[in-house]
N, C-alpha and C positions, 0 to 999 in steps of 0.2 A: 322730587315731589313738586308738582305745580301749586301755583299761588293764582290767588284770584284776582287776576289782570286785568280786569275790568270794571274793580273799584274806582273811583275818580280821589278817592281818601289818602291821603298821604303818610306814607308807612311810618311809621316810628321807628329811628334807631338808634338801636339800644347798645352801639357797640359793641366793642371786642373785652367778655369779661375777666379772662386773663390779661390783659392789656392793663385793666384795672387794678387788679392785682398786684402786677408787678410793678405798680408805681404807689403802690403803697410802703411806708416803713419797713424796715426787716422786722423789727420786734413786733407787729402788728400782725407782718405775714406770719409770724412763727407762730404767736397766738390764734390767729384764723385759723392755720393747719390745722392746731391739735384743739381748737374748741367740741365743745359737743353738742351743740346745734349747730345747725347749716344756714349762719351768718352769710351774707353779702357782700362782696367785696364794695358792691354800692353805697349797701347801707353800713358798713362799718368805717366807709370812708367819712358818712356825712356827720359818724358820732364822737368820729375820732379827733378833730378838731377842736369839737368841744369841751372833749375831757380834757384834753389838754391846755387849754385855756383858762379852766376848773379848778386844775390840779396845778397850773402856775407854770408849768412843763416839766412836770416830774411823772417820766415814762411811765415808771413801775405802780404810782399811785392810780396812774389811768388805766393800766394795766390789769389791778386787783379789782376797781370799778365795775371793767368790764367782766372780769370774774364772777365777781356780787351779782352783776346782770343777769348773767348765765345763768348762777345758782338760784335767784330769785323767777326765774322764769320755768327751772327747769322743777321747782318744789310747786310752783302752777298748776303745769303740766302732768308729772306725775301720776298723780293721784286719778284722774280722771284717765288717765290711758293704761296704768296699771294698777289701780285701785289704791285703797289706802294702806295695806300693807305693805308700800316696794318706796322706798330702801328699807329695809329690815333695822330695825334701832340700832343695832348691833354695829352696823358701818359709820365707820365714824367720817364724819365729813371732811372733805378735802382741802388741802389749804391752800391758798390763792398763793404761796411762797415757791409750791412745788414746782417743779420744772414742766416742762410742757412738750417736752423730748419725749418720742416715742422710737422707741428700740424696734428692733426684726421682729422680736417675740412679740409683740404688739402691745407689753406691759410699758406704763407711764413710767419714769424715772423721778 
């Protein structure tokens, strides 16, 4: 695919986002894997410093933050892309403690 070569603007780069990635924490990578929004390794990199600073560097407490984040962004969201009825009351909510391992069968553990 050709690019527009005859800009005089100078490209932005955005480098390599695996690259990013994998210079990020293990415990960070494992949370990014199994989060359920499609965080950034950019931008989880810029928040991840600070919770950790927040939290005095106790992993697990920046850990469940980021959790809270999730869950507070994802009860936002909901409602407006699946209306008011989804999650069914009946499901009980998840807890920041559970593992973040996911199996073949694609069930959380």
């Amino acid at each position: 695919m050709s690019r527009n070569l005859a800009t005089s603007l100078k490209r932005r780069s955005r480098g390599r986002p695996f690259d990013l990635f994998d210079r990020l924490p293990p415990e960070l990578r494992a949370w990014l894997a199994g989060a359920a929004l499609p965080w950034s390794p950019r931008s989880i990199s810029r928040i991840w410093p600070r919770l950790l600073r927040e939290e005095r560097g106790n992993i697990t407490a920046a850990l469940a933050r980021l959790d809270l984040a999730e869950q507070r962004m994802l009860a936002k969201d909901c409602p407006k892309i699946w209306g008011d009825c989804y999650p069914s009351p009946a499901t009980p909510p998840r807890s920041p403690a559970i593992s973040r391992r996911v199996f073949a069968s694609g069930m959380r553990a």
